[in-house]
N, CA and C atoms as a LAMMPS dump frame, in Angstrom:
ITEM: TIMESTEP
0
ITEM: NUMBER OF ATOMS
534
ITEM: BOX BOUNDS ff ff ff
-5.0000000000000000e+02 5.0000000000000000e+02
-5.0000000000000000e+02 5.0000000000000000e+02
-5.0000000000000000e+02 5.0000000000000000e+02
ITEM: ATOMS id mol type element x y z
1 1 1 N -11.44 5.016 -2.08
2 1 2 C -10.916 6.211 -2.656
3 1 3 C -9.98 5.803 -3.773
4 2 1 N -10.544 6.3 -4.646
5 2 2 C -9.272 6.065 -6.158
6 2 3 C -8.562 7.565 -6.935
7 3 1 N -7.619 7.616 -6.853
8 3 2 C -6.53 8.517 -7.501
9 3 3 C -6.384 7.819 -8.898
10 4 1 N -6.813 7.958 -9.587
11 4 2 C -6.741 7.645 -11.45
12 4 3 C -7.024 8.656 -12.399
13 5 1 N -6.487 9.042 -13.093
14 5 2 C -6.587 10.053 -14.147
15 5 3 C -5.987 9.647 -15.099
16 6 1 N -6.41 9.291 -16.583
17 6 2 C -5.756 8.803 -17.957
18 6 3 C -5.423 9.818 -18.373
19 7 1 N -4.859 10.804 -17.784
20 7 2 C -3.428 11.787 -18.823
21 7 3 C -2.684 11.747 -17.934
22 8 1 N -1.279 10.566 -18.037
23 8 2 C -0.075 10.059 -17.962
24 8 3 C 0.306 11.328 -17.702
25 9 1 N 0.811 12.55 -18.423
26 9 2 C 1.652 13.565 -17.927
27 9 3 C 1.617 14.59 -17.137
28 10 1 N -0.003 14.546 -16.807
29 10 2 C -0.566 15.453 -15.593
30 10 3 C 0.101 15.298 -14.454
31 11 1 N 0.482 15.828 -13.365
32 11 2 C 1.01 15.463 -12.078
33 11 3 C -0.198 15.708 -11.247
34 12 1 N -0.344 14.724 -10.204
35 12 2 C -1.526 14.869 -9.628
36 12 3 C -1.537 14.332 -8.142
37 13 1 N -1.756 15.62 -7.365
38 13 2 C -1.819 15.701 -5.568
39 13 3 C -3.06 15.803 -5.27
40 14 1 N -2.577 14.02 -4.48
41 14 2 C -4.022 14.027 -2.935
42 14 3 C -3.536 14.042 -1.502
43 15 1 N -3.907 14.708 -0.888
44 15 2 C -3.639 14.984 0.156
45 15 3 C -5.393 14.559 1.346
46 16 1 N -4.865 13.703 2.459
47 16 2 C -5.263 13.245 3.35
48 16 3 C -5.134 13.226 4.181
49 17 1 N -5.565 14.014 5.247
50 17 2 C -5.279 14.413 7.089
51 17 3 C -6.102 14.558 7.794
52 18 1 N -6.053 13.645 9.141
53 18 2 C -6.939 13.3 9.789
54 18 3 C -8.562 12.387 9.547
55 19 1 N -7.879 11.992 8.642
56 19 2 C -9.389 10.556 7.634
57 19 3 C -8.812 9.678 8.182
58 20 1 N -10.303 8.855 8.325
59 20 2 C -10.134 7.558 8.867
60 20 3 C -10.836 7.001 7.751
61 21 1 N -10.292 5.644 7.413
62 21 2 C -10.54 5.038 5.997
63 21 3 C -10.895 3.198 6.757
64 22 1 N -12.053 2.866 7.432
65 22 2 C -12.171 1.689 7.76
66 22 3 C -13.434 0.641 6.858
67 23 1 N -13.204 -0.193 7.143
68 23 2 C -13.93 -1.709 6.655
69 23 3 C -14.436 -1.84 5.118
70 24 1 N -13.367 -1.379 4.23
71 24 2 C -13.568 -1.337 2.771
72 24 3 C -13.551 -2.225 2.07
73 25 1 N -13.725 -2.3 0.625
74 25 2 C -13.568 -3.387 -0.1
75 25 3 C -13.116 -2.747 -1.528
76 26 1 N -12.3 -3.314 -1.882
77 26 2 C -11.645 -3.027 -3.69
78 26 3 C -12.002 -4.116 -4.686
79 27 1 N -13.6 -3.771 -4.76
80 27 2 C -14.527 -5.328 -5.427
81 27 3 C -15.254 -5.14 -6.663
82 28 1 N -14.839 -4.158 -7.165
83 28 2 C -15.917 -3.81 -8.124
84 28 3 C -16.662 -4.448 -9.277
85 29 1 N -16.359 -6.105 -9.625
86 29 2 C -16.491 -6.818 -9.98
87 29 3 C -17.34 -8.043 -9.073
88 30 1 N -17.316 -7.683 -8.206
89 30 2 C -17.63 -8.97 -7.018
90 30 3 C -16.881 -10.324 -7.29
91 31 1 N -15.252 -10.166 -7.735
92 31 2 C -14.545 -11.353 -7.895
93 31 3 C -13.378 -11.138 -6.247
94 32 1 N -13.716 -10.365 -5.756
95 32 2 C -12.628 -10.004 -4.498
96 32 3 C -11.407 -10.011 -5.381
97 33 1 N -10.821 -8.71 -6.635
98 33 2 C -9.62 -9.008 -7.31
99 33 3 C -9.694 -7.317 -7.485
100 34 1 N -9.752 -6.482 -6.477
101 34 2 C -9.385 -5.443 -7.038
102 34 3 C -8.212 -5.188 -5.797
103 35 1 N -7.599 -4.204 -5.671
104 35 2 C -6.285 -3.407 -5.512
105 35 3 C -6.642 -2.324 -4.468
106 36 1 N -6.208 -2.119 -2.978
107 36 2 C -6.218 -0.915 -2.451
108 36 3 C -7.607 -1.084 -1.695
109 37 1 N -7.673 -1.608 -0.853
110 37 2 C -8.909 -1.754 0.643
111 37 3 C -9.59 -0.343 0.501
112 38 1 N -8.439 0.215 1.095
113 38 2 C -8.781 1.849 1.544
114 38 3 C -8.519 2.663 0.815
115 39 1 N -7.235 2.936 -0.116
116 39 2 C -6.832 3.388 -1.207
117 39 3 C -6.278 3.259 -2.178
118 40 1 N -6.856 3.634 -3.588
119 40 2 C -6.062 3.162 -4.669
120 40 3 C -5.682 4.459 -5.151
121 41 1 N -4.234 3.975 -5.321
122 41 2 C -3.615 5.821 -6.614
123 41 3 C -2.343 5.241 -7.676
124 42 1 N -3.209 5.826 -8.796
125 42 2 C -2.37 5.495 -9.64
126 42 3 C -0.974 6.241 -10.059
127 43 1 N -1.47 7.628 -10.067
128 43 2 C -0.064 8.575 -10.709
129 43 3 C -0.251 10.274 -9.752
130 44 1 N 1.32 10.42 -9.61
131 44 2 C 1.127 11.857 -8.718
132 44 3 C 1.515 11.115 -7.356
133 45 1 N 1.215 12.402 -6.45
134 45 2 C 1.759 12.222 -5.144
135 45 3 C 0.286 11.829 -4.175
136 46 1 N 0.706 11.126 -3.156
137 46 2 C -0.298 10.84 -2.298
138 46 3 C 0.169 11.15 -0.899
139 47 1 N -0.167 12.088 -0.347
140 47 2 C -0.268 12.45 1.05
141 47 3 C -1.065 12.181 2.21
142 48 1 N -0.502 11.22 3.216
143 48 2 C -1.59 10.722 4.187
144 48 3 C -0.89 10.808 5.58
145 49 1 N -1.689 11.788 5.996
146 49 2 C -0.965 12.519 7.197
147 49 3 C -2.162 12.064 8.811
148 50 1 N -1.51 11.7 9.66
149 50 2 C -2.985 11.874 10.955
150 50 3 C -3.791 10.842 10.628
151 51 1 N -3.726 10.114 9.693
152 51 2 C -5.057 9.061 9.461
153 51 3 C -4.93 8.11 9.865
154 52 1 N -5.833 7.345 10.056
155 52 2 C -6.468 5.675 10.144
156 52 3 C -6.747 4.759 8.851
157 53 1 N -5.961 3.866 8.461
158 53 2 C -6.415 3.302 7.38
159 53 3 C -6.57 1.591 8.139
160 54 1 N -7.824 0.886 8.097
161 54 2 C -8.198 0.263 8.571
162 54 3 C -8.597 0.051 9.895
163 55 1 N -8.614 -1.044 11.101
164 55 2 C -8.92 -1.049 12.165
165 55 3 C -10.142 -1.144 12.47
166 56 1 N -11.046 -1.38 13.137
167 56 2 C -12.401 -1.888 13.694
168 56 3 C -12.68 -3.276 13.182
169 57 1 N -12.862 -4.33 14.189
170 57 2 C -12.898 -5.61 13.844
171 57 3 C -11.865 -6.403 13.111
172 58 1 N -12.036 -7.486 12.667
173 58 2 C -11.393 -8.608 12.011
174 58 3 C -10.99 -7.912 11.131
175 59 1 N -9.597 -8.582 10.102
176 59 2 C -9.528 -8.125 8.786
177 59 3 C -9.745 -9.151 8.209
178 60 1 N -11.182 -8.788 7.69
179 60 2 C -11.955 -10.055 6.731
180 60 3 C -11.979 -8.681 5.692
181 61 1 N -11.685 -7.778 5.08
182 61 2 C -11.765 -7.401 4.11
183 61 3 C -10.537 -8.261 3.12
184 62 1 N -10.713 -9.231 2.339
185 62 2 C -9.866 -9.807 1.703
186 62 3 C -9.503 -8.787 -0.06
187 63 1 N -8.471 -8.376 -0.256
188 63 2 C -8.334 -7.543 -1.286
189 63 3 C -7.522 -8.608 -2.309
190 64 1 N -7.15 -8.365 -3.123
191 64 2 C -6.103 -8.971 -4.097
192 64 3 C -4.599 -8.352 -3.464
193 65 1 N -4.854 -6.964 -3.388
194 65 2 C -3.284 -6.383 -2.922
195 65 3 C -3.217 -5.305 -2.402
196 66 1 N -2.56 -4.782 -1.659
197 66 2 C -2.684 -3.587 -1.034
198 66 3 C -4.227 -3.5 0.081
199 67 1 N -4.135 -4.311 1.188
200 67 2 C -5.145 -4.359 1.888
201 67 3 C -5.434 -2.733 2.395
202 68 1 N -4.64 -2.029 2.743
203 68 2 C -4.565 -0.682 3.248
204 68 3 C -4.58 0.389 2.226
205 69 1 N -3.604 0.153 1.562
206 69 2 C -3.025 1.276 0.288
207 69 3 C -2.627 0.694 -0.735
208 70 1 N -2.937 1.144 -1.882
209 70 2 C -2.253 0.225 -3.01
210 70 3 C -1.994 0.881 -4.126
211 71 1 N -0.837 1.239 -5.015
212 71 2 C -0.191 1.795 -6.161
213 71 3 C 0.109 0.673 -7.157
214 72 1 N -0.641 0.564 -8.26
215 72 2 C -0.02 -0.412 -9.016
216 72 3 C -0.631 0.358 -10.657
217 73 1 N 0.698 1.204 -11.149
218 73 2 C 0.568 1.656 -12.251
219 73 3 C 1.31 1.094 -13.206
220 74 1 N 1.127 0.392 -14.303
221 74 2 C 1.994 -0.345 -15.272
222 74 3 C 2.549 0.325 -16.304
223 75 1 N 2.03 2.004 -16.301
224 75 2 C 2.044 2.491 -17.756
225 75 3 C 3.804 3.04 -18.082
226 76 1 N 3.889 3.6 -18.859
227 76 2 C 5 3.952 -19.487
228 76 3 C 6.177 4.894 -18.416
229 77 1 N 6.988 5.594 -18.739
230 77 2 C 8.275 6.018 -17.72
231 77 3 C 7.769 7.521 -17.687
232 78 1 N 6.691 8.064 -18.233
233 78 2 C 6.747 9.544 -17.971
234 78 3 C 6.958 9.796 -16.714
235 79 1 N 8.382 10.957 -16.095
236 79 2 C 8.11 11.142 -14.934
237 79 3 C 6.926 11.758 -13.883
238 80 1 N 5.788 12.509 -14.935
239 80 2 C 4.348 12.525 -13.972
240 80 3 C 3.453 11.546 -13.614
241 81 1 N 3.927 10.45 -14.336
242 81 2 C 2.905 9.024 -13.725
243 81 3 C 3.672 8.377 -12.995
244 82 1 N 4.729 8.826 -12.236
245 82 2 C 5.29 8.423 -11.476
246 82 3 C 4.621 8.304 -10.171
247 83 1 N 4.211 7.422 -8.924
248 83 2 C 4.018 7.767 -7.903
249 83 3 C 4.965 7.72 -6.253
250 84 1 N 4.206 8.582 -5.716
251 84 2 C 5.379 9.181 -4.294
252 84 3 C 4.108 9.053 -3.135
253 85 1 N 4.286 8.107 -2.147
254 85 2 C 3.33 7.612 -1.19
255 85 3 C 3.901 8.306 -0.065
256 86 1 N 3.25 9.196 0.709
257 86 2 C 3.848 9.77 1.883
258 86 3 C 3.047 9.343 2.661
259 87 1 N 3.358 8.426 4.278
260 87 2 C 2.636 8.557 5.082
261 87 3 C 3.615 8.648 6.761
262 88 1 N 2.416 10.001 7.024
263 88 2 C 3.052 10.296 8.268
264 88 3 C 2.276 10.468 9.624
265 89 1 N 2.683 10.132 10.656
266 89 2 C 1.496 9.833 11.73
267 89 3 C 0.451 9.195 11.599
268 90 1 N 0.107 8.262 11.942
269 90 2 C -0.9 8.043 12.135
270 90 3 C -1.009 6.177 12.201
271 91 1 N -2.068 5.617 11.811
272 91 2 C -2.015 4.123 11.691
273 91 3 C -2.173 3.482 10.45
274 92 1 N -1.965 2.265 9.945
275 92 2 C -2.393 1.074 8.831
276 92 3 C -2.258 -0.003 9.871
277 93 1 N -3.517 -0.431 9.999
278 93 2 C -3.623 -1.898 11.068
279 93 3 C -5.099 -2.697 10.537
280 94 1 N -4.436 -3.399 11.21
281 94 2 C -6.072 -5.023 10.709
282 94 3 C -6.079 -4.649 9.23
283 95 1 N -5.149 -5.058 8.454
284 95 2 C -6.061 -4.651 6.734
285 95 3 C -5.269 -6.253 5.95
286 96 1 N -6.09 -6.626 5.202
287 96 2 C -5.414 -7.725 4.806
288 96 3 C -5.24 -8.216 3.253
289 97 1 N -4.341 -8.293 2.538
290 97 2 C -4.347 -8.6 1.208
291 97 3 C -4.737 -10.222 0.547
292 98 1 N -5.15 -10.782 -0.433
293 98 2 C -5.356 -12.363 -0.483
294 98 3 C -3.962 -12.773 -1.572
295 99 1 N -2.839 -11.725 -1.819
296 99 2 C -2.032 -11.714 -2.634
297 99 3 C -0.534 -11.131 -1.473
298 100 1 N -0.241 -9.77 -2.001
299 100 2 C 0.794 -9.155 -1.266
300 100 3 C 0.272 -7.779 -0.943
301 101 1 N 1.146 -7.553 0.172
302 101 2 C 1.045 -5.724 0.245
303 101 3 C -0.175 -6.259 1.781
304 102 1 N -0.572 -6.639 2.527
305 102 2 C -1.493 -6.606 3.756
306 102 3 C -1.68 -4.897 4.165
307 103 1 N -0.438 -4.298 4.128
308 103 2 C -0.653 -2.962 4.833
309 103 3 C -0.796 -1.675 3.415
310 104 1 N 0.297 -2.044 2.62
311 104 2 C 0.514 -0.836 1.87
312 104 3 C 1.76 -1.916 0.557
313 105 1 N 0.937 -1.609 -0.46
314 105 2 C 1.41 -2.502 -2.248
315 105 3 C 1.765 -1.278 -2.86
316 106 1 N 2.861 -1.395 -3.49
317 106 2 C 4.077 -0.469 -3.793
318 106 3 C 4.53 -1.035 -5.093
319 107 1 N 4.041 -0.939 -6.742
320 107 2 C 4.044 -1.58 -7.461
321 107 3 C 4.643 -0.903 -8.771
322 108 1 N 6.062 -0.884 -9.106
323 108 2 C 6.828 0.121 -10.293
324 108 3 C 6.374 -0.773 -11.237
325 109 1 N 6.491 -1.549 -11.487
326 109 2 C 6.652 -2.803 -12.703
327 109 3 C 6.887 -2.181 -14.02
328 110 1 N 7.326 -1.739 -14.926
329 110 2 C 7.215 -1.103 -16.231
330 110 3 C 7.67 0.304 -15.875
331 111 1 N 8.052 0.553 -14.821
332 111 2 C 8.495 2.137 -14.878
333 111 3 C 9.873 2.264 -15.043
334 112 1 N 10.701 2.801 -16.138
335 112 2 C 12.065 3.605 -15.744
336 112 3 C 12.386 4.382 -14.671
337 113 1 N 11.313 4.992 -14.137
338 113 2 C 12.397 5.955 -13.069
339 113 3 C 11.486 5.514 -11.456
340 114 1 N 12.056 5.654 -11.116
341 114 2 C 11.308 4.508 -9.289
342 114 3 C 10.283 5.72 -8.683
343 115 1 N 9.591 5.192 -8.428
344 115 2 C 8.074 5.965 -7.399
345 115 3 C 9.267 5.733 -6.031
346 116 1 N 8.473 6.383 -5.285
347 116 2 C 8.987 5.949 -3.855
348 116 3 C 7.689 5.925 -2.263
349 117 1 N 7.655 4.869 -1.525
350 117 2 C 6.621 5.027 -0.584
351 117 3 C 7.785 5.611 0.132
352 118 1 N 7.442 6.61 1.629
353 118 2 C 8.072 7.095 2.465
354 118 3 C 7.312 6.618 3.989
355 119 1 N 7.318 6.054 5.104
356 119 2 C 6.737 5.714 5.66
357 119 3 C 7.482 6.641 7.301
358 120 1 N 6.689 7.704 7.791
359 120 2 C 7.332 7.661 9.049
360 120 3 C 8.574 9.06 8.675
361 121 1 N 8.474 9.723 8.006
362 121 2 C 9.284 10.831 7.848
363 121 3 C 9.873 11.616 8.806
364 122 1 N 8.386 11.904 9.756
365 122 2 C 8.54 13.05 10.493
366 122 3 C 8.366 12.721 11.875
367 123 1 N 7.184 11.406 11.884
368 123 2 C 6.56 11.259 13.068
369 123 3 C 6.118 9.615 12.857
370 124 1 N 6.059 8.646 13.678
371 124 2 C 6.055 7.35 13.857
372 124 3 C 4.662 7.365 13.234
373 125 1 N 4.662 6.091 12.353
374 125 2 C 3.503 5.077 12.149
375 125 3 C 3.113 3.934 12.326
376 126 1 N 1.817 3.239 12.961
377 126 2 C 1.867 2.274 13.631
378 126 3 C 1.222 1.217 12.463
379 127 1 N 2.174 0.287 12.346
380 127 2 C 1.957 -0.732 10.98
381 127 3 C 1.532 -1.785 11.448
382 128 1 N 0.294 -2.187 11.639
383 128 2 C 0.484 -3.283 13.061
384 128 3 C -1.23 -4.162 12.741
385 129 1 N -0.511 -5.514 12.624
386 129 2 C -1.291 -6.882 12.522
387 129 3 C -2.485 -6.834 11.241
388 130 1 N -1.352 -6.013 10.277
389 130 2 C -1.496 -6.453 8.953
390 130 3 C -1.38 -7.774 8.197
391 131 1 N -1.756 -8.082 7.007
392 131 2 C -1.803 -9.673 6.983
393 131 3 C -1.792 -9.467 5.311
394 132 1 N -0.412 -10.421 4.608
395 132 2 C -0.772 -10.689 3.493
396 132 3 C -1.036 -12.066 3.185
397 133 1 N -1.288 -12.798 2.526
398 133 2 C -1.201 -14.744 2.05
399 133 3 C -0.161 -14.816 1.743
400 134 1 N 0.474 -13.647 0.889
401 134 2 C 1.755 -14.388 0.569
402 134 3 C 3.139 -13.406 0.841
403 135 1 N 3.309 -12.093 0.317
404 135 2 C 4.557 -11.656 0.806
405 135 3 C 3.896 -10.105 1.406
406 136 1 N 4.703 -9.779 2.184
407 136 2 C 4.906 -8.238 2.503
408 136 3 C 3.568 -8.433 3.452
409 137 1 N 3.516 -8.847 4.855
410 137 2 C 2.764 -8.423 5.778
411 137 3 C 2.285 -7.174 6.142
412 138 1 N 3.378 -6.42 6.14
413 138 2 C 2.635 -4.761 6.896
414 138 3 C 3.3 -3.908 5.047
415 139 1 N 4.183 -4.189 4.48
416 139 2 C 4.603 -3.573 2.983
417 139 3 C 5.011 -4.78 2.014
418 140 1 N 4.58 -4.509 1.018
419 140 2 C 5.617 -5.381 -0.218
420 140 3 C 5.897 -4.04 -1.536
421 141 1 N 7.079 -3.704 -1.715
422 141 2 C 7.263 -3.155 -2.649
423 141 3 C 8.024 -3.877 -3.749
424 142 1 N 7.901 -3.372 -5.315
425 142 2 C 8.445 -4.59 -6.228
426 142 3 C 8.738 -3.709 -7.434
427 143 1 N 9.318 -3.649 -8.476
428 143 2 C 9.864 -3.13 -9.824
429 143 3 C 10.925 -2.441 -9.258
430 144 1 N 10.476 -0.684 -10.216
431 144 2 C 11.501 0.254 -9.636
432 144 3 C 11.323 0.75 -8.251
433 145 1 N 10.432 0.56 -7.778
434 145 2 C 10.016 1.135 -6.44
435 145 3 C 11.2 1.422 -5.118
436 146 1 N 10.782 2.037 -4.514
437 146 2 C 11.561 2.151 -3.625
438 146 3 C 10.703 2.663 -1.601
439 147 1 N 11.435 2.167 -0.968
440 147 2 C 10.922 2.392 0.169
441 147 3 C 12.159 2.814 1.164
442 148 1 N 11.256 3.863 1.884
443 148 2 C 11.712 4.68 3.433
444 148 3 C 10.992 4.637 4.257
445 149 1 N 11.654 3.505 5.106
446 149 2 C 10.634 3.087 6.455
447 149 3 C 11.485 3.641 7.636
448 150 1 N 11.241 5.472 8.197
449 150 2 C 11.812 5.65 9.229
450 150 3 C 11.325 5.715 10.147
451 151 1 N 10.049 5.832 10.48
452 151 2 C 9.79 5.673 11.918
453 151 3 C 8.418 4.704 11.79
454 152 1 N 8.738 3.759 11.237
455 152 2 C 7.325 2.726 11.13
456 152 3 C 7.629 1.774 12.721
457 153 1 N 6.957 1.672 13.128
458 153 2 C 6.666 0.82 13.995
459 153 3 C 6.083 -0.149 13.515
460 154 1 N 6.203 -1.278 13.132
461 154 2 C 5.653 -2.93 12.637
462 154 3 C 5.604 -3.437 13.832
463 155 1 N 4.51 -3.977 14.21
464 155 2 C 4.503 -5.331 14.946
465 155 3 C 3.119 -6.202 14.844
466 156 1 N 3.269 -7.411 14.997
467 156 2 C 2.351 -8.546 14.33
468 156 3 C 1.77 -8.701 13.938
469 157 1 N 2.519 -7.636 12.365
470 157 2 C 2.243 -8.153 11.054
471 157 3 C 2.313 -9.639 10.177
472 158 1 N 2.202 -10.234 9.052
473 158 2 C 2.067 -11.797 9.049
474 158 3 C 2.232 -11.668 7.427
475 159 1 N 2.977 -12.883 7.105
476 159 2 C 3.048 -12.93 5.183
477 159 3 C 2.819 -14.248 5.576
478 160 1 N 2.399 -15.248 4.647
479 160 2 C 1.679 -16.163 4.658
480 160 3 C 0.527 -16.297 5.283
481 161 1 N -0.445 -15.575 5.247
482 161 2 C -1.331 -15.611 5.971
483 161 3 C -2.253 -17.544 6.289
484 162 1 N -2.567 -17.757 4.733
485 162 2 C -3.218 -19.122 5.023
486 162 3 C -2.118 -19.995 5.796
487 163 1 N -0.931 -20.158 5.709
488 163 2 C 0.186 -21.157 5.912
489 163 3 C 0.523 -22.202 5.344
490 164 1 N 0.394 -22.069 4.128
491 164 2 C 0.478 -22.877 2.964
492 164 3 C 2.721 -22.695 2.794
493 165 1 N 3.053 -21.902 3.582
494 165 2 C 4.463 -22.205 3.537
495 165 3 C 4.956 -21.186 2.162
496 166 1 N 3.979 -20.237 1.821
497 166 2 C 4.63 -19.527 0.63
498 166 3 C 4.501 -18.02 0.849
499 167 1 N 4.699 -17.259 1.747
500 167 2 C 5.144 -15.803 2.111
501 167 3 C 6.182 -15.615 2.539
502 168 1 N 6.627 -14.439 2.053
503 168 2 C 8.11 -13.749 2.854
504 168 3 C 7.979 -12.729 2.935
505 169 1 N 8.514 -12.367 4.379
506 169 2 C 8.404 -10.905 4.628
507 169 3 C 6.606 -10.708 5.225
508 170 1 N 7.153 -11.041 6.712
509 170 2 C 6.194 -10.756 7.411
510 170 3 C 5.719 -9.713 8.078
511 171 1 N 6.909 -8.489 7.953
512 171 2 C 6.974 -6.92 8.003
513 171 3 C 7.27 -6.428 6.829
514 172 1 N 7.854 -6.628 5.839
515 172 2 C 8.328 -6.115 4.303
516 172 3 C 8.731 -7.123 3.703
517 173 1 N 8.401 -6.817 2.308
518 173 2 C 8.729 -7.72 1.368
519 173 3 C 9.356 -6.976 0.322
520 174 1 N 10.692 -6.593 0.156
521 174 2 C 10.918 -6.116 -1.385
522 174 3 C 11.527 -7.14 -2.753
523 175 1 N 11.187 -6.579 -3.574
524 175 2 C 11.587 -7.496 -4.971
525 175 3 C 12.144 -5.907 -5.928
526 176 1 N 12.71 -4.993 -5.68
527 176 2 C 13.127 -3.876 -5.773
528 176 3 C 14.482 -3.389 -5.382
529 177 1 N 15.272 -2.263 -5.659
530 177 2 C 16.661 -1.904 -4.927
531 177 3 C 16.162 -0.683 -4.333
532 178 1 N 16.17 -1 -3.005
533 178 2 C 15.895 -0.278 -1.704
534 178 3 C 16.646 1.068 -2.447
């Protein structure tokens, strides 16, 4: 699933409840270097309520980033290409990145005003035995970004996945001001 639209000032809502989003690939090249397993969104709000993003079998889906979910918009500060990741109830498990982000990639880089993921608002989410290679096991957020992890439940999630000794943040990884 991709959220992309090239008019920057449009504001633009997806909303997702009760989808289950399993055994994907973000390959469209066949180089294993695309972004977002299960979902990619570039600008606007993303709502994911009741769902399943990953789970059934191994996580051999190897992504570049964002094994589960992934936001990585570079473009300019308009506040409508801003993005706002809501997720409430439900799961991100087994999903795995070959970069950062295993569960959910959270990416301002070039933005003036901060996106924000919200994780767990209302009702617990189960973040669990997500896997990046290198940072942010179950999240990595980075630029302006910002994250609200209130009722996430993490557990054995993993950053370094190969063990080459170069991940941090084996439940979160930020490079951002919380």
């Amino acid at each position: 699933m991709i959220g992309d639209n090239d008019t920057p000032s449009a504001g633009r809502f997806l909303t997702l409840s009760g989808v289950t989003i399993r055994n994907n690939t973000a390959d469209s090249d066949n180089t294993a270097a695309g972004d977002g397993g299960g979902i990619f969104y570039d600008r606007g709000t993303l709502n994911v309520t009741n769902c399943t993003i990953g789970g059934a079998g191994p996580a051999s889906r190897i992504l570049r980033n964002g094994g589960g979910i992934a936001h990585a918009y570079r473009g300019g500060s308009n506040p409508q290409s801003i993005v706002a990741i809501n997720v409430d109830n439900g799961s991100i498990i087994d999903n795995r990145a070959e970069v950062d982000g295993g569960g959910i990639y959270h990416n301002e880089t070039g933005t003036a005003a901060a996106g924000a993921v919200t994780v767990g608002s209302t009702t617990t989410v189960a973040m669990t035995s997500n896997k990046a290679d290198d940072d942010g096991g179950a999240v990595y957020v980075s630029g302006a970004g910002i994250a609200t992890l209130t009722r996430a439940n993490m557990q054995t999630n993993r950053a370094d996945h190969e063990s080459n000794n170069d991940g941090d943040g084996g439940a979160v990884h930020s490079e951002s001001g919380w």
